[in-house]
Z-matrix of the N, CA and C atoms (Angstrom, degrees):
N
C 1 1.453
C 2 1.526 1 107.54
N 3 1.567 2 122.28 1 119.48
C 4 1.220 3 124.88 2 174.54
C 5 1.430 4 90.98 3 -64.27
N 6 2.248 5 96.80 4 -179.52
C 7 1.190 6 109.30 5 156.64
C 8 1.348 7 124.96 6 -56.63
N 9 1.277 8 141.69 7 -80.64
C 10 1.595 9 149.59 8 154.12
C 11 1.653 10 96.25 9 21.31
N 12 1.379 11 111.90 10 -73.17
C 13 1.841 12 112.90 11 -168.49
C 14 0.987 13 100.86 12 -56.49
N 15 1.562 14 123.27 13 -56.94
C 16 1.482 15 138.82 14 -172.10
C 17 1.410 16 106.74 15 -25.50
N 18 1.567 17 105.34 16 -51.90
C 19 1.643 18 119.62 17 -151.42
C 20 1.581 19 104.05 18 -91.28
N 21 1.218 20 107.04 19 -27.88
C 22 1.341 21 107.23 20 170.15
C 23 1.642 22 121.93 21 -92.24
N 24 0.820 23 108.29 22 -6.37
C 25 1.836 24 106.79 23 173.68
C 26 1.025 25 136.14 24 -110.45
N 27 2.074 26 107.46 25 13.14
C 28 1.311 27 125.88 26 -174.68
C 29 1.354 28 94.71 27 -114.46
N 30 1.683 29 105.59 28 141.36
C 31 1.229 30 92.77 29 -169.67
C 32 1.449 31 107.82 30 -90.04
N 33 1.400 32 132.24 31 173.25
C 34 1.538 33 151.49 32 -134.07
C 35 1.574 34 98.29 33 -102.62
N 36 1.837 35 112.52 34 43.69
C 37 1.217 36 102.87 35 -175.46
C 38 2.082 37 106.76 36 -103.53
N 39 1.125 38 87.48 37 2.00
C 40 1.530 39 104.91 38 -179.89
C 41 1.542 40 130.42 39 -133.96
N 42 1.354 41 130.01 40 171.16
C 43 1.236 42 108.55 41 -164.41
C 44 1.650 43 89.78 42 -104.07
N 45 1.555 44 118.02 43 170.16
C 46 1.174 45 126.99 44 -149.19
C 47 1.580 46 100.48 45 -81.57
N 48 0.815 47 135.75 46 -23.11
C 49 1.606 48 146.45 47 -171.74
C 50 1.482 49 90.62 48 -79.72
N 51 1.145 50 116.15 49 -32.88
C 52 1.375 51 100.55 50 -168.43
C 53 1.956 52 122.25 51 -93.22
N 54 2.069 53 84.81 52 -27.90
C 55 1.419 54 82.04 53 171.00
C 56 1.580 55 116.60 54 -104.73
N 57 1.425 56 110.07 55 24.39
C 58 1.600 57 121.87 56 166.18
C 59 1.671 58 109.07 57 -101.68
N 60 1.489 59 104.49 58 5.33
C 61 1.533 60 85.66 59 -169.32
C 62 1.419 61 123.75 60 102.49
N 63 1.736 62 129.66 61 -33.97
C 64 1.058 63 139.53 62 -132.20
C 65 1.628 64 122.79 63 87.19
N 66 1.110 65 105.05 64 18.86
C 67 1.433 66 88.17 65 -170.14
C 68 1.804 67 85.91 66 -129.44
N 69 1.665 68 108.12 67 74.65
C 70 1.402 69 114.01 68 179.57
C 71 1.564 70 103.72 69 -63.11
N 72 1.478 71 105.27 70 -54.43
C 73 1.447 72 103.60 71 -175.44
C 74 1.540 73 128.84 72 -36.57
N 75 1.032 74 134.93 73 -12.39
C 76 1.756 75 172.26 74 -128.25
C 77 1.210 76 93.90 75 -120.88
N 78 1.337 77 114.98 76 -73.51
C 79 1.628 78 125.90 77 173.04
C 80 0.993 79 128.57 78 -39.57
N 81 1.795 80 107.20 79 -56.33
C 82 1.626 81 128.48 80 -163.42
C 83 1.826 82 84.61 81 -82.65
N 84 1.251 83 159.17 82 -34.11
C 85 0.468 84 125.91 83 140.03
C 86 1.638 85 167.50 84 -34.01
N 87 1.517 86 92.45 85 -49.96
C 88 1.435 87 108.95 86 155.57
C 89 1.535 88 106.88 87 -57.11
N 90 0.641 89 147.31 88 -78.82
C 91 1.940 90 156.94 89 176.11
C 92 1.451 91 95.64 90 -15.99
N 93 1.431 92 120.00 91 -63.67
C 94 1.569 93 115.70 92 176.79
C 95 1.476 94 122.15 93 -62.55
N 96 0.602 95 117.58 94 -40.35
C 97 1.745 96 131.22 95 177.43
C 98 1.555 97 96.20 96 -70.33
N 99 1.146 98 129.49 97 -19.56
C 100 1.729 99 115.18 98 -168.74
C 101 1.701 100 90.27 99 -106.65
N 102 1.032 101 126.38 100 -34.63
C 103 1.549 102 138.57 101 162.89
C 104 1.660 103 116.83 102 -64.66
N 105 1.353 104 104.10 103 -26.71
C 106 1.454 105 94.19 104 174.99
C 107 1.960 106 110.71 105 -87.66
N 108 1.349 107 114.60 106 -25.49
C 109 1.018 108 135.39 107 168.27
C 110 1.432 109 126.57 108 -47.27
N 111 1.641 110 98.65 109 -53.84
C 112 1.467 111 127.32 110 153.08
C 113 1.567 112 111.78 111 -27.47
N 114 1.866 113 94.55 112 -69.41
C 115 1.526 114 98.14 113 -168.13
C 116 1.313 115 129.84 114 -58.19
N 117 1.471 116 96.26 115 -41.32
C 118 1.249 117 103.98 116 169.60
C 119 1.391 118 140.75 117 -52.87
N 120 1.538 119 99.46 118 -45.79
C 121 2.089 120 103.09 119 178.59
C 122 1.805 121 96.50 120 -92.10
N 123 1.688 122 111.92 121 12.55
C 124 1.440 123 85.12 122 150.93
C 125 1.760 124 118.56 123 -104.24
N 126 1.458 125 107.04 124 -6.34
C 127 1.659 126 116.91 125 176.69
C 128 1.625 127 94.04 126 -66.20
N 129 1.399 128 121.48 127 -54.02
C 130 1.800 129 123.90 128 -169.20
C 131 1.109 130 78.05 129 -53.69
N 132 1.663 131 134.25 130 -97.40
C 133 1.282 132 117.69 131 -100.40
C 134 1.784 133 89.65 132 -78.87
N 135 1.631 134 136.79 133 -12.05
C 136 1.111 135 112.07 134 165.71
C 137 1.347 136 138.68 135 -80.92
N 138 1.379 137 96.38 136 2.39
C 139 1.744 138 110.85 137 164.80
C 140 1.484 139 111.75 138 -97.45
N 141 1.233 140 123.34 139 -5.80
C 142 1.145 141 117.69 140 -178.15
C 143 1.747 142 106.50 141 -105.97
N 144 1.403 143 112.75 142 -5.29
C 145 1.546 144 131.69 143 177.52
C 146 1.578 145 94.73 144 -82.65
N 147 1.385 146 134.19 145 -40.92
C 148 1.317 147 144.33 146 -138.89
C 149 1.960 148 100.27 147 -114.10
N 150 1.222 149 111.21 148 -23.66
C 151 1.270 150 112.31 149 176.72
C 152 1.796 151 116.76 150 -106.57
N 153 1.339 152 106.72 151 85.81
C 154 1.622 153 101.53 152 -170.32
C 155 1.488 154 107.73 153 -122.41
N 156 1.191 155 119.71 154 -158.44
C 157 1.610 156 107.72 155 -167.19
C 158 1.532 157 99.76 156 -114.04
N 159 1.086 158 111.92 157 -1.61
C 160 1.643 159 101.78 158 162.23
C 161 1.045 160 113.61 159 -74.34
N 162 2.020 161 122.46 160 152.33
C 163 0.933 162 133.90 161 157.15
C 164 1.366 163 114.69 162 -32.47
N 165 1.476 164 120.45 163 160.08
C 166 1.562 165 130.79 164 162.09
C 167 1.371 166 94.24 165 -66.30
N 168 1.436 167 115.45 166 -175.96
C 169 1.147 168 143.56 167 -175.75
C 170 1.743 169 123.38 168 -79.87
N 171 1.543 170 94.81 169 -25.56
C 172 1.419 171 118.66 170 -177.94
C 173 1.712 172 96.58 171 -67.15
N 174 1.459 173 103.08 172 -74.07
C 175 1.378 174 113.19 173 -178.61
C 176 1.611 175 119.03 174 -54.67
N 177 1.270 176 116.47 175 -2.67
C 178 1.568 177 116.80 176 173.94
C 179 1.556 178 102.02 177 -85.98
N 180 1.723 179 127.68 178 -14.07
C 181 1.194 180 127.92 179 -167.84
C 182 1.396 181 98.26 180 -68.09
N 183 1.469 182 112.25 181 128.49
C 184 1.861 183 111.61 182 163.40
C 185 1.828 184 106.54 183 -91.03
N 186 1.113 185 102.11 184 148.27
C 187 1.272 186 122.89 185 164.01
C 188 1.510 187 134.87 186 -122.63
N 189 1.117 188 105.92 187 127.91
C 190 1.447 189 121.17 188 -165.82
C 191 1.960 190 103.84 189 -125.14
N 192 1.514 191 87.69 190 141.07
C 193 1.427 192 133.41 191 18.42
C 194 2.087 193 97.65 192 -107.42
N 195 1.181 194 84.02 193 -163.79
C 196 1.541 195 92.09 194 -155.39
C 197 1.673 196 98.94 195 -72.76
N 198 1.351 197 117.96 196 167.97
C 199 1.560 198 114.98 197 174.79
C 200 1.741 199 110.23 198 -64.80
N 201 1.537 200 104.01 199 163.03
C 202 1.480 201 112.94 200 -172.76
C 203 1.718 202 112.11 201 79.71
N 204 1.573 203 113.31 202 -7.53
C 205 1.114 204 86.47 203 -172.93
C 206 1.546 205 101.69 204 -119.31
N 207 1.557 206 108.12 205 -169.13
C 208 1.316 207 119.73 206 -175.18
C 209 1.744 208 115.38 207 -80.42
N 210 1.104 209 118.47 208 128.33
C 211 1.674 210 135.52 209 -169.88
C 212 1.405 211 95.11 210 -52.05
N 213 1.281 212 140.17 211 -48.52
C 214 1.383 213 153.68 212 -157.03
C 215 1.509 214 121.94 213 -145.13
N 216 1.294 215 102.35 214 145.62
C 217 1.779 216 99.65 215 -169.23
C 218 1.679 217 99.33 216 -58.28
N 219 0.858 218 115.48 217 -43.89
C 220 1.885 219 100.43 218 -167.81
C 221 1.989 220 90.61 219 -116.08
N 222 0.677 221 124.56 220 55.23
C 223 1.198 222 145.80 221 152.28
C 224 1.448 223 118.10 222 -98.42
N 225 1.725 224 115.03 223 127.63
C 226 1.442 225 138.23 224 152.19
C 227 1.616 226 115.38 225 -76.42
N 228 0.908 227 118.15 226 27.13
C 229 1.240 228 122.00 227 176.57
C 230 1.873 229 128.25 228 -113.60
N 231 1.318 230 110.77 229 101.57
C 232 1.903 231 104.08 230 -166.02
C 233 1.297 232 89.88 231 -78.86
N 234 1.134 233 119.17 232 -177.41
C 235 1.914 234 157.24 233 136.15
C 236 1.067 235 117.51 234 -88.29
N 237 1.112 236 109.72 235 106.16
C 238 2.107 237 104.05 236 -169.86
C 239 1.771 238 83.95 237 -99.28
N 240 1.655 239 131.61 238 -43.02
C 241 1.583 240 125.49 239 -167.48
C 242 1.143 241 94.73 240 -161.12
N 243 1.730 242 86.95 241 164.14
C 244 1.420 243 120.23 242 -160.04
C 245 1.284 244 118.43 243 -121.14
N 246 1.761 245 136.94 244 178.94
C 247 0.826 246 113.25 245 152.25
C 248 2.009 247 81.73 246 171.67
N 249 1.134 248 115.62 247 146.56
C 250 1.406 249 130.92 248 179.58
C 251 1.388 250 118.48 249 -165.62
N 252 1.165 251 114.33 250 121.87
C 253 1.296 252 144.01 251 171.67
C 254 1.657 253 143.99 252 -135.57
N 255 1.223 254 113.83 253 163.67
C 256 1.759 255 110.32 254 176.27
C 257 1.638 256 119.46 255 -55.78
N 258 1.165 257 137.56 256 126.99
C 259 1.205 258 125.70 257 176.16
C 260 1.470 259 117.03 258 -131.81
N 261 1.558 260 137.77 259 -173.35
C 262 0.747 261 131.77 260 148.28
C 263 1.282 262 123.68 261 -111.08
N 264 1.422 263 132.72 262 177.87
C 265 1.571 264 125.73 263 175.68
C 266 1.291 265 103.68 264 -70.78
N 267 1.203 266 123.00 265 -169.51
C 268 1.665 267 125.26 266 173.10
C 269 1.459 268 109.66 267 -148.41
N 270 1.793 269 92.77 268 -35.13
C 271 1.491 270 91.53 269 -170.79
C 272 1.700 271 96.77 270 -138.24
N 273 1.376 272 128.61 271 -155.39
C 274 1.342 273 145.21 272 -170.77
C 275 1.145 274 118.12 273 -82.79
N 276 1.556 275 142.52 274 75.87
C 277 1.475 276 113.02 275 170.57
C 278 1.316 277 109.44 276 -100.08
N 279 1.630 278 116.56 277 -172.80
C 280 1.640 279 117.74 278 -166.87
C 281 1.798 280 100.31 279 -81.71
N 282 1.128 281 114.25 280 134.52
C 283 1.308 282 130.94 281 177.67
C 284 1.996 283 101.82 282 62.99
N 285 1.640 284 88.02 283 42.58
C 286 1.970 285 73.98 284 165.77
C 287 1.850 286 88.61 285 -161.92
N 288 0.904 287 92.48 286 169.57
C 289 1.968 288 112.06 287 176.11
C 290 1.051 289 113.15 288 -125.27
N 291 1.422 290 108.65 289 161.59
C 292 1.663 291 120.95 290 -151.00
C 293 1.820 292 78.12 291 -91.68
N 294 1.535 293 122.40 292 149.62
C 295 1.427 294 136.72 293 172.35
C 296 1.419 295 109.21 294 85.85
N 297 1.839 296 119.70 295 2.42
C 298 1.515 297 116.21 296 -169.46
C 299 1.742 298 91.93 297 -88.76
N 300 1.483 299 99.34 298 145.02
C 301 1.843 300 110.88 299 164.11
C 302 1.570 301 110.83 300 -36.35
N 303 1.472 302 127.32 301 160.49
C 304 0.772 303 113.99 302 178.34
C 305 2.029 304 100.58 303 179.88
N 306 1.317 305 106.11 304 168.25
C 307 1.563 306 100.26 305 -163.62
C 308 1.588 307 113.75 306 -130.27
N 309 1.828 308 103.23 307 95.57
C 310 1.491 309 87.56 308 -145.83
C 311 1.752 310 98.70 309 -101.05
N 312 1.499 311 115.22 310 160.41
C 313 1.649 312 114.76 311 -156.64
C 314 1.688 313 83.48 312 -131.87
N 315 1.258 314 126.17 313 133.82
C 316 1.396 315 145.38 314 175.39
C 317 1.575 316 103.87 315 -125.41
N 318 1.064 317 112.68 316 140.75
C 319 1.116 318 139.57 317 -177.92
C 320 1.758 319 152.25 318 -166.80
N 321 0.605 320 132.08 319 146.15
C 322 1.523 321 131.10 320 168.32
C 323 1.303 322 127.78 321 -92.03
N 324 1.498 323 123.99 322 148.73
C 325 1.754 324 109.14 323 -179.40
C 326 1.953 325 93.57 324 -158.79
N 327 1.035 326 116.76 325 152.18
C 328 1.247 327 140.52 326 172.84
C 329 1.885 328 124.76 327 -115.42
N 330 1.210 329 91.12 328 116.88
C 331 1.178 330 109.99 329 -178.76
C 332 1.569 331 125.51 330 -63.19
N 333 1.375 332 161.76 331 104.99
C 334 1.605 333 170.04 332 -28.20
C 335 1.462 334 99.66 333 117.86
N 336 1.266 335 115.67 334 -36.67
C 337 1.568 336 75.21 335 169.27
C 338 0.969 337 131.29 336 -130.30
N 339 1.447 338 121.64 337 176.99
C 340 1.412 339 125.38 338 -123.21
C 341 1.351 340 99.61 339 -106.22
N 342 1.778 341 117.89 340 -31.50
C 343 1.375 342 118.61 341 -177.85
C 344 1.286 343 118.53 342 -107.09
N 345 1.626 344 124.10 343 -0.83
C 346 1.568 345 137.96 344 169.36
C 347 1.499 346 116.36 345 -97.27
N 348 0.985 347 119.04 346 142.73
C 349 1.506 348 138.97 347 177.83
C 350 1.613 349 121.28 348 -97.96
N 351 1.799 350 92.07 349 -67.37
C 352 1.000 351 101.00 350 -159.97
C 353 1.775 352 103.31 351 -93.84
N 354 1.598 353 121.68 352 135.64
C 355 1.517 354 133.62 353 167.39
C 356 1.006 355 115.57 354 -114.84
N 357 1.670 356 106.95 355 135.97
C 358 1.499 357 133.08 356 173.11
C 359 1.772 358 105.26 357 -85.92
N 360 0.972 359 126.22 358 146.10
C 361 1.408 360 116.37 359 166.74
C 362 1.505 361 104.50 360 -155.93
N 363 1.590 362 101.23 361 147.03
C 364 1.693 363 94.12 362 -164.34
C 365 1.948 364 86.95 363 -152.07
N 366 1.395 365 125.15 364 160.89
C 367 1.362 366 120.61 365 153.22
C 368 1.667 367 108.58 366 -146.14
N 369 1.282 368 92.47 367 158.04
C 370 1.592 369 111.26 368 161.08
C 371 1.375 370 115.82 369 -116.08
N 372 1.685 371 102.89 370 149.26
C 373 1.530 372 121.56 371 162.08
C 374 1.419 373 116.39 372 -94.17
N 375 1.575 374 106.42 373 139.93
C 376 1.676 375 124.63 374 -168.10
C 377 1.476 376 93.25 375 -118.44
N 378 1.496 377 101.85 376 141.36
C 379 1.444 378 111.58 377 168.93
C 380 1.397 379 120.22 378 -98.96
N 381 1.434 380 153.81 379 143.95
C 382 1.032 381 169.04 380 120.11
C 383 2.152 382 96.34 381 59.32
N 384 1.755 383 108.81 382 -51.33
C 385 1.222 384 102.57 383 -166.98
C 386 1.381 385 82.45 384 -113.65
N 387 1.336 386 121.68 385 72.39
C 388 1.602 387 135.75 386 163.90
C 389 1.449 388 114.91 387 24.77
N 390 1.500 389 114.92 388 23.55
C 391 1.418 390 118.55 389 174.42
C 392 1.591 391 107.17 390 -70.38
N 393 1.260 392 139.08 391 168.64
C 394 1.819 393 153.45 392 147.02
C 395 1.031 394 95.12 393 -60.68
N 396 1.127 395 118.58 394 115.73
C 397 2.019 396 132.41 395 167.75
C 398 1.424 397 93.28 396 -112.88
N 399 1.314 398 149.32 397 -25.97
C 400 1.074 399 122.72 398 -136.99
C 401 2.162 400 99.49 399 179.68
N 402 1.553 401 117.50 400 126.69
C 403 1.179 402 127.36 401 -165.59
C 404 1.573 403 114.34 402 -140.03
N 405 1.745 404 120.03 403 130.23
C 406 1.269 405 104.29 404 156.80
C 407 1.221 406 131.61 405 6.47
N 408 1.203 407 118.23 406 114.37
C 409 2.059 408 101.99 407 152.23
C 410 1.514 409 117.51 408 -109.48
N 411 1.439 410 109.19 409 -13.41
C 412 1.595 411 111.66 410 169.91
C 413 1.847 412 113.41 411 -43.39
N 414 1.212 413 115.56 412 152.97
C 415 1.012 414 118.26 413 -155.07
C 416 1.699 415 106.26 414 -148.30
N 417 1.420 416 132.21 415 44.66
C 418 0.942 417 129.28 416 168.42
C 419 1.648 418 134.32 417 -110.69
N 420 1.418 419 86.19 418 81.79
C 421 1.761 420 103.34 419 149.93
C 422 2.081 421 88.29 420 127.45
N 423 1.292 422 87.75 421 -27.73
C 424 1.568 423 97.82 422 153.31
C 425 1.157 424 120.12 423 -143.20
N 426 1.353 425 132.42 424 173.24
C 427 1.051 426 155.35 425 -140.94
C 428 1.739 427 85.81 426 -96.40
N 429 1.512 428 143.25 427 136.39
C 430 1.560 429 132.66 428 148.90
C 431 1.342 430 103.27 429 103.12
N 432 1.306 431 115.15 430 -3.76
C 433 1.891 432 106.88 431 -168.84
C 434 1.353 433 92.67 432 -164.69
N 435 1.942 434 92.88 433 157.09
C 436 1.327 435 112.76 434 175.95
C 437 1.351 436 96.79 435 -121.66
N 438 1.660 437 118.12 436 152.77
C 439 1.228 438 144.29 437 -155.12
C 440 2.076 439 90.96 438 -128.13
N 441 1.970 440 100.98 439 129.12
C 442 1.038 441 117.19 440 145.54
C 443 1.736 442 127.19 441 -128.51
N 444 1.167 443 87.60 442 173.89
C 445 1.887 444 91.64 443 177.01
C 446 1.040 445 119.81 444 -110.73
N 447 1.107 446 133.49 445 112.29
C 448 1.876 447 126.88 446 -156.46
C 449 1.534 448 110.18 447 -145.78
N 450 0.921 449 137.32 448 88.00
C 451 1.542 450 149.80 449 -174.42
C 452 2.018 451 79.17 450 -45.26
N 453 1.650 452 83.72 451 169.20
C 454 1.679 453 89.78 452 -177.49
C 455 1.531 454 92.41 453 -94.81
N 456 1.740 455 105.05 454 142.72
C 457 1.178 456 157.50 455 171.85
C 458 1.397 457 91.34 456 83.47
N 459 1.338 458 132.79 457 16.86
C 460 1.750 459 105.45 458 161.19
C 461 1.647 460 112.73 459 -79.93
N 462 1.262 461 98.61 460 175.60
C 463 1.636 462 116.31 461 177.77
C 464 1.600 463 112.59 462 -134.41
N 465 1.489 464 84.79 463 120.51
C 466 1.436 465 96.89 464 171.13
C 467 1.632 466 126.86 465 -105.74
N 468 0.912 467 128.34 466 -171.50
C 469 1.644 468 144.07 467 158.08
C 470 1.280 469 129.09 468 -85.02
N 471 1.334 470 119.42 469 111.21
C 472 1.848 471 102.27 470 164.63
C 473 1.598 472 97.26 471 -133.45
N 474 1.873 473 82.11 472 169.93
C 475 1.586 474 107.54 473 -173.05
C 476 1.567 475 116.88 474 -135.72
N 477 1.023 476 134.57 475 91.28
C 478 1.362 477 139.27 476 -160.46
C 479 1.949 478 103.09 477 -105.52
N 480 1.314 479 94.72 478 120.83
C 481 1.304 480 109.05 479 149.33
C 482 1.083 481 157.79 480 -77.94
N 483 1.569 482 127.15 481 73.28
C 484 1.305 483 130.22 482 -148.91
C 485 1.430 484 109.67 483 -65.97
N 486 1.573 485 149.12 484 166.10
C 487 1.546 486 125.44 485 117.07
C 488 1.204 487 111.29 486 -68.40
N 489 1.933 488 92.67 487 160.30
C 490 1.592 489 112.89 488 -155.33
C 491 1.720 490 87.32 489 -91.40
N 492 1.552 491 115.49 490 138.06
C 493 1.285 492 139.97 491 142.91
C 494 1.328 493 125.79 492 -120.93
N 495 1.335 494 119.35 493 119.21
C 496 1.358 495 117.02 494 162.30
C 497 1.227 496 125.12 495 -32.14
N 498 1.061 497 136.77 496 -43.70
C 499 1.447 498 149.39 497 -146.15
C 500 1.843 499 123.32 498 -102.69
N 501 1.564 500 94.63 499 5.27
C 502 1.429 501 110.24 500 -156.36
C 503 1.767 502 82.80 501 -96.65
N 504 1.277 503 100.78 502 132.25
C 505 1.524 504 127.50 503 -159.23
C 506 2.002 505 94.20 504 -126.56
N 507 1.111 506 136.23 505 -58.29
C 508 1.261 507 135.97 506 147.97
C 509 1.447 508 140.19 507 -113.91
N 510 1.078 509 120.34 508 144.86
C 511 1.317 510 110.05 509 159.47
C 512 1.545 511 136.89 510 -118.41
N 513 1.121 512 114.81 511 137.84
C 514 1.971 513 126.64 512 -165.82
C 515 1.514 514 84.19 513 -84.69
N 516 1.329 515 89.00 514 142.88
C 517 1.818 516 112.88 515 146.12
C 518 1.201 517 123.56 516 -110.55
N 519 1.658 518 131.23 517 158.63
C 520 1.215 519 100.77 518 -162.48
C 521 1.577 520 76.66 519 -145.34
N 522 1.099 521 139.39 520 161.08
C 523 1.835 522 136.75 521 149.27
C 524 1.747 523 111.51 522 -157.71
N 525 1.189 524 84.53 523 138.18
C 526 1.846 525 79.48 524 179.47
C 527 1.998 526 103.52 525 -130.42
N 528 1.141 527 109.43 526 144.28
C 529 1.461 528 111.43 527 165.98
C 530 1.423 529 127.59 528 -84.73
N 531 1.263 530 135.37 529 143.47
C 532 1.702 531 147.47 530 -167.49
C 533 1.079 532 133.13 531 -138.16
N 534 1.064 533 138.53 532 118.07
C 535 1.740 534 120.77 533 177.51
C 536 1.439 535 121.37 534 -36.07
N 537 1.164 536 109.71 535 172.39
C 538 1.500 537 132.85 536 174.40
C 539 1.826 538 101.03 537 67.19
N 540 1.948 539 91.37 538 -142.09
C 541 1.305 540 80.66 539 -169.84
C 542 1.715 541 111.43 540 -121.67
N 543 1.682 542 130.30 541 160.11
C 544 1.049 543 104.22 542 145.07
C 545 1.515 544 154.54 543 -88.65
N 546 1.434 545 133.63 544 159.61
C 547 1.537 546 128.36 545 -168.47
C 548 1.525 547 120.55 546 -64.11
């Protein structure tokens, strides 16, 4: 029987120097090493709790409406792709700071009609009991939406900045076309 067993199978009626012999240091060792041991298969098993084969949480977000279709009921505007994920800020929007969480949606969309140019496009996140958890913060030319220029049947790019909510279960897209031009 090393020290280590020694120290652990006597019971705690003495101090360790005394039931090691003098050789406390032996003990205080053993104690760390059984504590560092500790720490360790509790760091695994919470990385191994945290690494599973489900999607993240991002990728559980549904989005509507589905690709191919139109952003808005009387909307000329499709969804050709998708894409949503965790992000961070980068820069300034109104009621957010640059480094705050945030829920960013990339995409593509194609333009239908024939006499609009210019598109607004904006979305919100819905939680579980279809409440608004979560809105645009991009901010071009208004406040909640980003603006492209897309002759009809081109395809463009967008990038929407959500704020981050836990609770956001889907997210809508929305885009509508307008005269004149955008900023």
């Amino acid at each position: 029987m090393d020290a280590c067993d020694y120290a652990w199978s006597v019971a705690p009626s003495g101090t360790w120097s005394r039931l090691l012999g003098g050789q406390a240091s032996v003990g205080f060792e053993c104690m760390k090493n059984a504590l560092m041991i500790l720490l360790i298969a509790a760091i695994a098993s919470a990385g191994a709790c945290q690494a599973t084969d489900e999607p993240d949480a991002a990728m559980q977000i549904r989005v509507e409406p589905p690709l191919e279709q139109n952003l808005y009921s009387l909307s000329r505007v499709v969804l050709k792709d998708v894409t949503v994920g965790p992000g961070v800020l980068e820069q300034q929007y109104p009621g957010a700071r640059i480094g705050q969480s945030c829920l960013i949606v990339r995409g593509d969309v194609r333009n239908m009609d024939t006499d609009n140019s210019s598109l607004a496009i904006f979305a919100y996140g819905y939680n579980r009991a279809g409440e608004q958890v979560a809105q645009t913060l991009d901010a071009e030319g208004v406040i909640g939406q980003v603006t492209l220029n897309l002759a009809y049947g081109e395809t463009g790019s967008f990038t929407l900045h959500l704020n981050a909510c836990d609770g956001i279960e889907t997210v809508r897209i929305f885009a509508y076309t307008h005269g004149g031009t955008t900023p």
